[in-house]
C-alpha positions in Angstrom: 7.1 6.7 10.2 7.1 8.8 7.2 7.6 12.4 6.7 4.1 14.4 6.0 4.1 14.4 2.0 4.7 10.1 2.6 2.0 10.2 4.5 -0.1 11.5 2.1 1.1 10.2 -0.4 0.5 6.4 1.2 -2.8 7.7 2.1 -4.1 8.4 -1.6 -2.1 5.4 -2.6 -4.0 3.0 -0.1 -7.5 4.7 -1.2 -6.9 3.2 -4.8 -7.3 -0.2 -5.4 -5.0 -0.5 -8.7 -2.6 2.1 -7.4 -2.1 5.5 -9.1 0.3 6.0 -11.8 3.6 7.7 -11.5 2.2 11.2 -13.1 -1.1 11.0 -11.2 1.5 11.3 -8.1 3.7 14.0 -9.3 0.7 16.0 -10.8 -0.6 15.9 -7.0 2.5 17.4 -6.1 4.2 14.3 -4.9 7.9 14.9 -5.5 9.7 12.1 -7.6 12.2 11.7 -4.4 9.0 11.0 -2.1 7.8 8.3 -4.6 11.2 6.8 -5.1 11.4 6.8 -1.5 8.2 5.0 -0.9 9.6 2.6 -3.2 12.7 1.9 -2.1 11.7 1.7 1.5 9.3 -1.3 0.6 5.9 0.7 1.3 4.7 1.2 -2.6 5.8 -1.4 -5.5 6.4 -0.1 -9.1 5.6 -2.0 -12.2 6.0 -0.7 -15.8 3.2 -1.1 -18.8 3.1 0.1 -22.0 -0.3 1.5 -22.9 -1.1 3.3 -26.8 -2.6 2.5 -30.1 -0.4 3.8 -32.5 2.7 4.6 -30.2 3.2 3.0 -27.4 4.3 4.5 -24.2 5.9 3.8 -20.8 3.1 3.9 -17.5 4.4 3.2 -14.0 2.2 2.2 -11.4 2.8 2.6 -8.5 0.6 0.6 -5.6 0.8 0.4 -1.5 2.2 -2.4 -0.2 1.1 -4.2 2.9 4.2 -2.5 4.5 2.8 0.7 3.7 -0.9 0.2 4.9 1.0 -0.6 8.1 3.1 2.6 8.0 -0.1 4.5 8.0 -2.0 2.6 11.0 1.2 3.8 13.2 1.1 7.1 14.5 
C-alpha cells in the first residue's frame, strides 16, 4: 500500500468527483514525486486541458482511479 503522503493524497483525490488539478496537489503539499508516483503506479490518471481567455494555459487533472479507491480500502 502506499506510503502516508499517498495516502493522503488518494484520500483528497477520491473525495473529489472531477479530480483536483496538479497545483491544487502541490499547493497541499503533495510532492510532484508522490503525484507522478500515483500516476505511474495506475492509482490516479492525468489528463491535460487548456483553460484562458486571452492566453491559454496548460491544467492537469489529475483523478483516482478505481485502482486507487482500492488502494485506500486496504489497510
Amino acid at each position: 500500500m502506499p506510503q502516508i503522503s499517498r495516502r493522503r493524497a488518494l484520500a483528497l483525490l477520491a473525495r473529489a468527483p472531477d479530480g483536483h488539478t496538479d497545483t491544487v496537489l502541490r499547493t497541499r503539499g503533495f510532492s510532484r514525486k508522490v503525484i507522478d508516483g500515483l500516476i505511474h503506479d495506475g492509482f490516479a490518471t492525468a489528463s491535460t486541458t487548456q483553460a484562458g481567455r486571452v492566453q491559454l494555459v496548460n491544467v492537469v487533472r489529475i483523478k483516482i482511479t478505481e485502482a486507487g479507491r482500492q488502494a485506500l480500502e486496504t489497510p
